[in-house]
mmCIF entry with sequence, helices, sheets and N, C-alpha, C, O atoms, coordinates in Angstrom:
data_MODEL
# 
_entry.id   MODEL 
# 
_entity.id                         1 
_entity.type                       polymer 
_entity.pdbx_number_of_molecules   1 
# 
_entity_poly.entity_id                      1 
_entity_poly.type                           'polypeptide(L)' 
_entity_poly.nstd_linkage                   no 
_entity_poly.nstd_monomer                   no 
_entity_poly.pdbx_seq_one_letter_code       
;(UNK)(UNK)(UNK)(UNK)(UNK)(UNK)(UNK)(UNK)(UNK)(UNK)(UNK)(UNK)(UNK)(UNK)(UNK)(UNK)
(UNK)(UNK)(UNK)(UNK)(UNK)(UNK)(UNK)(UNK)(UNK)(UNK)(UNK)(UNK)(UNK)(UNK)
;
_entity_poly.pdbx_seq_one_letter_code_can   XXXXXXXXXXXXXXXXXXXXXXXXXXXXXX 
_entity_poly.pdbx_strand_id                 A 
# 
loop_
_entity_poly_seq.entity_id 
_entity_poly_seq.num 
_entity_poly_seq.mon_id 
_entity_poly_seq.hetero 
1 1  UNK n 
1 2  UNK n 
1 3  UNK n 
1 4  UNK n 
1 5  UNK n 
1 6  UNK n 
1 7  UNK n 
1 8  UNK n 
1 9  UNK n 
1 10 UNK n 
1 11 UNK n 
1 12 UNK n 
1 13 UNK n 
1 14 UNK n 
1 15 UNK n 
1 16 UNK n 
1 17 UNK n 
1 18 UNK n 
1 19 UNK n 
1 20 UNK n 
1 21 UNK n 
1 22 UNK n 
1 23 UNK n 
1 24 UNK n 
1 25 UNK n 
1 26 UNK n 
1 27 UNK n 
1 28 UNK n 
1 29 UNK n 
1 30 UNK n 
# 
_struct_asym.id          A 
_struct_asym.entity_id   1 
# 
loop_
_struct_conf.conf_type_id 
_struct_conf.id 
_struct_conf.pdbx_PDB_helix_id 
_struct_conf.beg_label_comp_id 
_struct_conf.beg_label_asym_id 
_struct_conf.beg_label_seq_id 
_struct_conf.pdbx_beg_PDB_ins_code 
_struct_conf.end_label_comp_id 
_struct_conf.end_label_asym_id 
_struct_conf.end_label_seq_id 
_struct_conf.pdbx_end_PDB_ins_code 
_struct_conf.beg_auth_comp_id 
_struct_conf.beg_auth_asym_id 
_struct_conf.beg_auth_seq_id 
_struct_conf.end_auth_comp_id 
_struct_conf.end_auth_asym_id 
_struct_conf.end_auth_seq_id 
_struct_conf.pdbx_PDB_helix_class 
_struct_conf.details 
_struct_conf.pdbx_PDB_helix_length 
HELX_P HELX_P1 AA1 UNK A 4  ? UNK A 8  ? UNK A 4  UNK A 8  1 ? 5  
HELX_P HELX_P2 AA2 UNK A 11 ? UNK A 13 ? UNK A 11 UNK A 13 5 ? 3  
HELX_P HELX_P3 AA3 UNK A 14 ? UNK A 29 ? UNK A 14 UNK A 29 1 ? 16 
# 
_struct_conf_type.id          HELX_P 
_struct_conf_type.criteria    ? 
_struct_conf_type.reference   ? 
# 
loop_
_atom_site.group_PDB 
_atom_site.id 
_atom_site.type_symbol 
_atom_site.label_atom_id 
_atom_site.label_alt_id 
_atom_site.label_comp_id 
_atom_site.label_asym_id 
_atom_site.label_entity_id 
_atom_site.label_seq_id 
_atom_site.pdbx_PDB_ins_code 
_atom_site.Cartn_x 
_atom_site.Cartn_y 
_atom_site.Cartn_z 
_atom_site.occupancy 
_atom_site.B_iso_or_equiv 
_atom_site.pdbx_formal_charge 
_atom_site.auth_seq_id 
_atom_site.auth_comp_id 
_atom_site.auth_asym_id 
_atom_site.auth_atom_id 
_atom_site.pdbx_PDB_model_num 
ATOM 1   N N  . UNK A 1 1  ? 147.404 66.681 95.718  1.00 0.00 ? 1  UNK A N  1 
ATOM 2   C CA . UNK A 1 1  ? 148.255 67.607 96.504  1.00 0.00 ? 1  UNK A CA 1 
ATOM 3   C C  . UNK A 1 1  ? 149.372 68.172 95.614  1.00 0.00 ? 1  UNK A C  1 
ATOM 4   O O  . UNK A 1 1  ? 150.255 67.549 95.024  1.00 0.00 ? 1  UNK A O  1 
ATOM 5   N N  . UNK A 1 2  ? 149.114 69.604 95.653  1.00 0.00 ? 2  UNK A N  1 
ATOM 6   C CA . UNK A 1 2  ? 150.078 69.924 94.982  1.00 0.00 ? 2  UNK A CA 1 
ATOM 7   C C  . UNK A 1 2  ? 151.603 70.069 95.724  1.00 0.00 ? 2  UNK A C  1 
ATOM 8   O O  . UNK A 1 2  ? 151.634 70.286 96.936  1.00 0.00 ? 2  UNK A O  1 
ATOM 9   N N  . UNK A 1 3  ? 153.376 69.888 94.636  1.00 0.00 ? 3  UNK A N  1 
ATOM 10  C CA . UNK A 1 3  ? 154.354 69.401 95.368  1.00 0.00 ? 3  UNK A CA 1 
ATOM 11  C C  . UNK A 1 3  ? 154.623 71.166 95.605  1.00 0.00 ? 3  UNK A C  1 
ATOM 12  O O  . UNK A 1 3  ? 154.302 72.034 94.794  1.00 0.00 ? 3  UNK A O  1 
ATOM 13  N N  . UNK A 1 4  ? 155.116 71.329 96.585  1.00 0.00 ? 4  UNK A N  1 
ATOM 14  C CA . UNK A 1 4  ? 156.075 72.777 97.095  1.00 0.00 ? 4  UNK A CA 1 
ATOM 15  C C  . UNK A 1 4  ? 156.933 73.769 96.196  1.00 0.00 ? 4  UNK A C  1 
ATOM 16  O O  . UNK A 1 4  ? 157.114 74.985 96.148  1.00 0.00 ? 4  UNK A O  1 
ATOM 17  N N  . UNK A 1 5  ? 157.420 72.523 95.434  1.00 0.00 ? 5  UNK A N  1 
ATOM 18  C CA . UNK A 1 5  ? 158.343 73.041 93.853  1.00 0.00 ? 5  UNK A CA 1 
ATOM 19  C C  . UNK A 1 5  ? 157.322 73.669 93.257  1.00 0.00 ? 5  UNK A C  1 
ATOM 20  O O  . UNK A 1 5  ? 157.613 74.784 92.824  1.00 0.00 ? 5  UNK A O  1 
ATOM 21  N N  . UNK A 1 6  ? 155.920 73.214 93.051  1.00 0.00 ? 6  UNK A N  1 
ATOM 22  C CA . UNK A 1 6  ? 155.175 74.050 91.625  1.00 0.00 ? 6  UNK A CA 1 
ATOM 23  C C  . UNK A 1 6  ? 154.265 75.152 92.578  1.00 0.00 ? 6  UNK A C  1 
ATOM 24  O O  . UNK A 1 6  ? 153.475 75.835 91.927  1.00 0.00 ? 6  UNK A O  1 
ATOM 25  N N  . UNK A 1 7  ? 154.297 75.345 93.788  1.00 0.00 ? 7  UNK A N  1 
ATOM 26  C CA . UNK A 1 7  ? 153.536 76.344 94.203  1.00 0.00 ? 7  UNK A CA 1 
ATOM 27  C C  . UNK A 1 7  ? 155.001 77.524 94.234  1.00 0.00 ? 7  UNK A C  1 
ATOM 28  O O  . UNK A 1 7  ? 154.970 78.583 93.607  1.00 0.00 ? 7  UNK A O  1 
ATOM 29  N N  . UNK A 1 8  ? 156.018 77.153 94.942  1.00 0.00 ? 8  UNK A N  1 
ATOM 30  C CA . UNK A 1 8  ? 156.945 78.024 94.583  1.00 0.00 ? 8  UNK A CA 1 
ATOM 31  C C  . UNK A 1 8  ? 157.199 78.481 93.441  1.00 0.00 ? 8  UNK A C  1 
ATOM 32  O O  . UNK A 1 8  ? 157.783 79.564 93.406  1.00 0.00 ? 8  UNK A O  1 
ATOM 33  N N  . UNK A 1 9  ? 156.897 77.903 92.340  1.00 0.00 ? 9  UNK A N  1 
ATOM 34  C CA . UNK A 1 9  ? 157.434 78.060 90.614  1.00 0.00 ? 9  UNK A CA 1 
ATOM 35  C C  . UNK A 1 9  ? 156.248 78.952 90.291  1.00 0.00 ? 9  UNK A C  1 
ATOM 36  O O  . UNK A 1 9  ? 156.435 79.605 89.265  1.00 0.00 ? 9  UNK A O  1 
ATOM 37  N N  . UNK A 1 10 ? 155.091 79.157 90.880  1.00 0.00 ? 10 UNK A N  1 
ATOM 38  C CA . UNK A 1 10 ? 154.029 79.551 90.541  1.00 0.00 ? 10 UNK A CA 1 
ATOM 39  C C  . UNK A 1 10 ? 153.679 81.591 91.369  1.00 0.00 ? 10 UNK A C  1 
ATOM 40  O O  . UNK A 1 10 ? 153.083 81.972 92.376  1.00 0.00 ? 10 UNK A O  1 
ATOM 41  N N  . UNK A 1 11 ? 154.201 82.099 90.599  1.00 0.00 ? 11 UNK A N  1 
ATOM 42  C CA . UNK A 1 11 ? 154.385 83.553 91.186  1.00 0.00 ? 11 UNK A CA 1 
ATOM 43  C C  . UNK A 1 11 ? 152.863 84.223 91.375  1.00 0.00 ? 11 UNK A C  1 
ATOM 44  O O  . UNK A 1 11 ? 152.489 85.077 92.179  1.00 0.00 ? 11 UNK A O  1 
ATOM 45  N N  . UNK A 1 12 ? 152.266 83.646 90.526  1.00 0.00 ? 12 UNK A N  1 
ATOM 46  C CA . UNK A 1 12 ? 150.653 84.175 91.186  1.00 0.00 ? 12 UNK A CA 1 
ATOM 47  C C  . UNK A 1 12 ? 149.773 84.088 92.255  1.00 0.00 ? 12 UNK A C  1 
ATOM 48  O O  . UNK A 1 12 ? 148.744 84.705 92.530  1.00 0.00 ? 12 UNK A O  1 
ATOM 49  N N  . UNK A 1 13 ? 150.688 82.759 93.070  1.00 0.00 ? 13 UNK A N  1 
ATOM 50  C CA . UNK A 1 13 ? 149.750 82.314 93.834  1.00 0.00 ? 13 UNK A CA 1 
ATOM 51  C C  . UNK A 1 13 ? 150.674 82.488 95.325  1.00 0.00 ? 13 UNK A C  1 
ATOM 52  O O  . UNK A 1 13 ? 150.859 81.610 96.168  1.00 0.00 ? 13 UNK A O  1 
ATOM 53  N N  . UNK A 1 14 ? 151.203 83.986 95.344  1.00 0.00 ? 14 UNK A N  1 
ATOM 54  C CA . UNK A 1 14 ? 152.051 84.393 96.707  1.00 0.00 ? 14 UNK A CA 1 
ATOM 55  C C  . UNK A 1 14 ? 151.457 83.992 97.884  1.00 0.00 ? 14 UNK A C  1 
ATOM 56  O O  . UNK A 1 14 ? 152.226 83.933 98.844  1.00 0.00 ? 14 UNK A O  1 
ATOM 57  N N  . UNK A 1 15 ? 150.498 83.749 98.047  1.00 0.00 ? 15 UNK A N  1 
ATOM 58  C CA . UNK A 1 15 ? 149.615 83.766 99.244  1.00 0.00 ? 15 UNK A CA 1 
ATOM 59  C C  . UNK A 1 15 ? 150.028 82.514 99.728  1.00 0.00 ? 15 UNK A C  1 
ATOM 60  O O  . UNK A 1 15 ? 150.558 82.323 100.823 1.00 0.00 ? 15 UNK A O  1 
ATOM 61  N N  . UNK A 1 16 ? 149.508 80.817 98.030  1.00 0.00 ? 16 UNK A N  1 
ATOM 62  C CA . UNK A 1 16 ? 150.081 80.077 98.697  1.00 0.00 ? 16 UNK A CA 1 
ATOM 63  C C  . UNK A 1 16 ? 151.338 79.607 99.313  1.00 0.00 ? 16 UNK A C  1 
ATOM 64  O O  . UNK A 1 16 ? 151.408 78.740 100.184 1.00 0.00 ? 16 UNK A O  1 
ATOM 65  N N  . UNK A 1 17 ? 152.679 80.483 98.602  1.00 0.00 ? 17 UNK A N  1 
ATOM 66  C CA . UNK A 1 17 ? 153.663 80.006 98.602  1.00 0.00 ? 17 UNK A CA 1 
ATOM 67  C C  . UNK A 1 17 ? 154.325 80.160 99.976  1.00 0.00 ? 17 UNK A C  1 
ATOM 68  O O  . UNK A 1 17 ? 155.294 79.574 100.459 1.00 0.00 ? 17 UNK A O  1 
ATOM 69  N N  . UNK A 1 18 ? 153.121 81.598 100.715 1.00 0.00 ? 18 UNK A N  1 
ATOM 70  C CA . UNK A 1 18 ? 153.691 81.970 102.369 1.00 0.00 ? 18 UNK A CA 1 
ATOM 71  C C  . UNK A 1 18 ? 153.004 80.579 103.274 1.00 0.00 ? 18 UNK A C  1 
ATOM 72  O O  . UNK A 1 18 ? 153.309 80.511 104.464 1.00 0.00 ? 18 UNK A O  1 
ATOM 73  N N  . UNK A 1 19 ? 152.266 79.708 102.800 1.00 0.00 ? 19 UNK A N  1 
ATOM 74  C CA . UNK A 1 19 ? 151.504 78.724 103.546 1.00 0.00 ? 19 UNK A CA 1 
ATOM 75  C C  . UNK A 1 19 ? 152.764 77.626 103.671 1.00 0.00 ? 19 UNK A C  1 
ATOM 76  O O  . UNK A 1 19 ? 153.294 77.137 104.669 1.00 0.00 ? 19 UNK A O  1 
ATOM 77  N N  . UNK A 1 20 ? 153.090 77.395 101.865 1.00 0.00 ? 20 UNK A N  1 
ATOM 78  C CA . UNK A 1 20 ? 153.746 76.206 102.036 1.00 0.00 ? 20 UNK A CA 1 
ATOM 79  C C  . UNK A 1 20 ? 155.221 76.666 102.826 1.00 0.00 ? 20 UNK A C  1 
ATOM 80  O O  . UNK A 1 20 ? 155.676 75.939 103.710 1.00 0.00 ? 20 UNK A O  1 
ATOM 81  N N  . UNK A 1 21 ? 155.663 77.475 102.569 1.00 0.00 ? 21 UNK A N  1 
ATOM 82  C CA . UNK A 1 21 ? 156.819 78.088 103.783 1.00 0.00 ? 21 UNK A CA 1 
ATOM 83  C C  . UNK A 1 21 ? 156.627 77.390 104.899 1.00 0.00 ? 21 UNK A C  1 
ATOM 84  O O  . UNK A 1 21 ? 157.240 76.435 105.377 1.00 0.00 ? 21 UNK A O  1 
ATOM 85  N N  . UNK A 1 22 ? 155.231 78.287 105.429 1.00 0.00 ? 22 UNK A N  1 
ATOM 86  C CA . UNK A 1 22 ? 154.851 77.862 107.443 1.00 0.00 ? 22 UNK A CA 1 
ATOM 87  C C  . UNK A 1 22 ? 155.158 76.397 107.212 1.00 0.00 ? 22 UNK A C  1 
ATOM 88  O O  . UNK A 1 22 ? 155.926 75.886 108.027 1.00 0.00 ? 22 UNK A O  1 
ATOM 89  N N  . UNK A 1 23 ? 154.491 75.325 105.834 1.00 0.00 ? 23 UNK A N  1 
ATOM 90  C CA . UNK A 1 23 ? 154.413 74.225 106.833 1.00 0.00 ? 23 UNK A CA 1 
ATOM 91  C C  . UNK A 1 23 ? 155.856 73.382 106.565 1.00 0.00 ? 23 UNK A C  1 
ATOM 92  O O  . UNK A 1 23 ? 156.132 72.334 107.148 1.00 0.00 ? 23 UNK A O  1 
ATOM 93  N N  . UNK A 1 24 ? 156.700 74.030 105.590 1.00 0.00 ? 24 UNK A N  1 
ATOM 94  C CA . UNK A 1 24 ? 158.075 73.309 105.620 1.00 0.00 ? 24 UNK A CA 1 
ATOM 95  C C  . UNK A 1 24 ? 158.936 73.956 107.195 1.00 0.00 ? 24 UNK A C  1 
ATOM 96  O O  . UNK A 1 24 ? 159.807 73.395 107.860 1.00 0.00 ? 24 UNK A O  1 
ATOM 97  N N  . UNK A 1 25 ? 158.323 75.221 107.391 1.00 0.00 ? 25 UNK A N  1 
ATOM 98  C CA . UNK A 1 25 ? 159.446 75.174 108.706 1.00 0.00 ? 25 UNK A CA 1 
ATOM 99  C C  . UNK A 1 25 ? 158.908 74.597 110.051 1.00 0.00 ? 25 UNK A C  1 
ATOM 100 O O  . UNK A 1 25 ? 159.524 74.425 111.102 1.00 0.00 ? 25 UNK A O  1 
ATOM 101 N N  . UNK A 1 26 ? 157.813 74.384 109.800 1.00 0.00 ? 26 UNK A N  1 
ATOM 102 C CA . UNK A 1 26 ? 156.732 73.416 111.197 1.00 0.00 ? 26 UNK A CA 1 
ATOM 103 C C  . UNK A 1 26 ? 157.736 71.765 110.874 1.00 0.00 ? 26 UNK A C  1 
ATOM 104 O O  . UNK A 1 26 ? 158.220 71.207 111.858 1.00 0.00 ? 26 UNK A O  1 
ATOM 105 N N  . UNK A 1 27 ? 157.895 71.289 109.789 1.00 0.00 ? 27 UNK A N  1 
ATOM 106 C CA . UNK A 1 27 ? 158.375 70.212 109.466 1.00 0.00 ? 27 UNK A CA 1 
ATOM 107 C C  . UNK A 1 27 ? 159.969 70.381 109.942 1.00 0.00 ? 27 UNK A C  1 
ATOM 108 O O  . UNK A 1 27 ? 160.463 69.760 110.884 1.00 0.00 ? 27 UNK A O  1 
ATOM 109 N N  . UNK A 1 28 ? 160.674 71.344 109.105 1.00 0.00 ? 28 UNK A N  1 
ATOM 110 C CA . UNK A 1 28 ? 161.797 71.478 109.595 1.00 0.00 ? 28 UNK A CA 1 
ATOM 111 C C  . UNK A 1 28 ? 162.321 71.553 111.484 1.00 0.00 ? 28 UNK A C  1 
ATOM 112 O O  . UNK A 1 28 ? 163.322 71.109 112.047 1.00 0.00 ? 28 UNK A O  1 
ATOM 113 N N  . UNK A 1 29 ? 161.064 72.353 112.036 1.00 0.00 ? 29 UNK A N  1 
ATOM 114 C CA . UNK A 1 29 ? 161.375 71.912 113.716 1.00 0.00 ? 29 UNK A CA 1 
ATOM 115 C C  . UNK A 1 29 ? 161.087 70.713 114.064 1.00 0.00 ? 29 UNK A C  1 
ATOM 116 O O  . UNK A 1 29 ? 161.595 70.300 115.107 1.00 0.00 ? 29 UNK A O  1 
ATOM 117 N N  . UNK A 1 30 ? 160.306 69.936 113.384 1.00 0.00 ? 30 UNK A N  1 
ATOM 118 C CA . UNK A 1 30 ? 159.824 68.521 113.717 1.00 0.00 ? 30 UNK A CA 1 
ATOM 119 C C  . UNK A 1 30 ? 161.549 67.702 113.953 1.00 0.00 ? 30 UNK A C  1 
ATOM 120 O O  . UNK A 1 30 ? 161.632 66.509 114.244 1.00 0.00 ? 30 UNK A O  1 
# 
């Protein structure tokens, strides 16, 4: 599993970085 820091650090992969967003603010309402 990759950590949130290296998909954010990682500018090519925008697509994932809108995923890991959704699931930190699904966590953050938790």
């Amino acid at each position: 599993m990759h950590t949130p820091d290296q998909t954010i650090t990682c500018p090519t992969c925008q697509s994932q970085v809108t995923l890991t967003i959704d699931q930190l603010r699904e966590v953050a309402v938790m």
